[in-house]
C-alpha positions as CSV (number, residue, x, y, z in Angstrom):
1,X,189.2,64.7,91.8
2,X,186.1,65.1,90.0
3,X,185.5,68.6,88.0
4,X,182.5,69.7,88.2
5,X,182.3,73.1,86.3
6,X,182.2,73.9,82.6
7,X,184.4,75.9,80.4
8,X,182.9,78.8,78.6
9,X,182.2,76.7,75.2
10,X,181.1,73.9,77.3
11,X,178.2,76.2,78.3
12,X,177.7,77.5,75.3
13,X,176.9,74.0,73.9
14,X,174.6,73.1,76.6
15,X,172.5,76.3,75.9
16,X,173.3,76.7,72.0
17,X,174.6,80.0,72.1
18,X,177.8,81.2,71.4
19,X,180.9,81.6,73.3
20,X,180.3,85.3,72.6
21,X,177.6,85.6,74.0
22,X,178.4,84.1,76.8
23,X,180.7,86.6,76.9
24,X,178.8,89.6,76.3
25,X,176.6,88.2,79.0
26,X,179.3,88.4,81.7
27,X,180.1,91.3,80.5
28,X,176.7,92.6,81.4
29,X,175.9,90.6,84.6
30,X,173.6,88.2,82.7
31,X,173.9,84.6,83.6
32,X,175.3,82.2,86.4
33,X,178.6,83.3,88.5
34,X,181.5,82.1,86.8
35,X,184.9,82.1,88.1
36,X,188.6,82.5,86.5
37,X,191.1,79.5,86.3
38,X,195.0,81.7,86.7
39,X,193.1,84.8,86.3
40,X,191.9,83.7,82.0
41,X,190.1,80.8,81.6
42,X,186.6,80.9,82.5
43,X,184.3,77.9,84.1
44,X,181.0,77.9,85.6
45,X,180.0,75.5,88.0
46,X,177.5,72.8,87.5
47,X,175.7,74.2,90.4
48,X,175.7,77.7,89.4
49,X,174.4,76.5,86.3
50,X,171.7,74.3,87.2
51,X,170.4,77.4,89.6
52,X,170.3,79.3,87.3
53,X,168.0,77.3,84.4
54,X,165.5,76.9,87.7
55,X,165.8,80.6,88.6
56,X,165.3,81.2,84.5
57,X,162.0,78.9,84.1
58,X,158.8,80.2,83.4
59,X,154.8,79.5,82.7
60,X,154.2,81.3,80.0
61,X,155.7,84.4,77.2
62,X,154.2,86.8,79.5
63,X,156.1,86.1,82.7
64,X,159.2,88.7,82.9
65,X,160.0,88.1,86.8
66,X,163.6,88.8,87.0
67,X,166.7,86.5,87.7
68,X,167.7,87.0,91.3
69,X,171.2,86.2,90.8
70,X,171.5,88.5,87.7
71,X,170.5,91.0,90.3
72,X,172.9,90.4,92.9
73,X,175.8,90.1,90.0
74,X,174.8,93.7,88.5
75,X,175.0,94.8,92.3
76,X,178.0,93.5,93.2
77,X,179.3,94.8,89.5
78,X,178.1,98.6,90.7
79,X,179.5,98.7,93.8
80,X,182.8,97.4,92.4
81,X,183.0,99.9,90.1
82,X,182.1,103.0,92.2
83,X,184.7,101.8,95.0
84,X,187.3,102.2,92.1
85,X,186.2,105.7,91.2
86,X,183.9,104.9,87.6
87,X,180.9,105.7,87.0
88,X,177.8,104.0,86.8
């Protein structure tokens, strides 16, 4: 069985950032799904990924068109955390 996802520092190598980051970013709703191995370790997979480096390109500096998936993440991140009584 092939295994097609990445670990978190993986990722991190592929886009030279820091596992941190990576995990402020989830933290915040930035960046491709990601899923947890026994509820700890984190992987993304491949295709998650390579989404979301096309969703990401751009033309130019001045072309700020937002990430669709980061949108449906921060959404899904909301209505999470209303259901359980926090606030926004």
């Amino acid at each position: 069985m092939s295994d097609n996802s990445l670990t978190t520092e993986q990722l991190a190598v592929r886009w030279d950032v820091t596992p941190e980051t990576l995990a402020r970013w989830r933290a915040d709703a930035i960046g491709p799904p990601f899923f947890k191995v026994m509820g700890r370790r984190v992987k993304y997979r491949l295709e998650d990924i390579e989404q979301y480096e096309s969703e990401s390109m751009r033309t130019s500096t001045a072309d700020t068109a937002r990430i669709p998936s980061n949108d449906l993440r921060l959404t899904a991140q909301r209505a999470s955390a209303a259901a359980q009584g926090v606030p926004a």
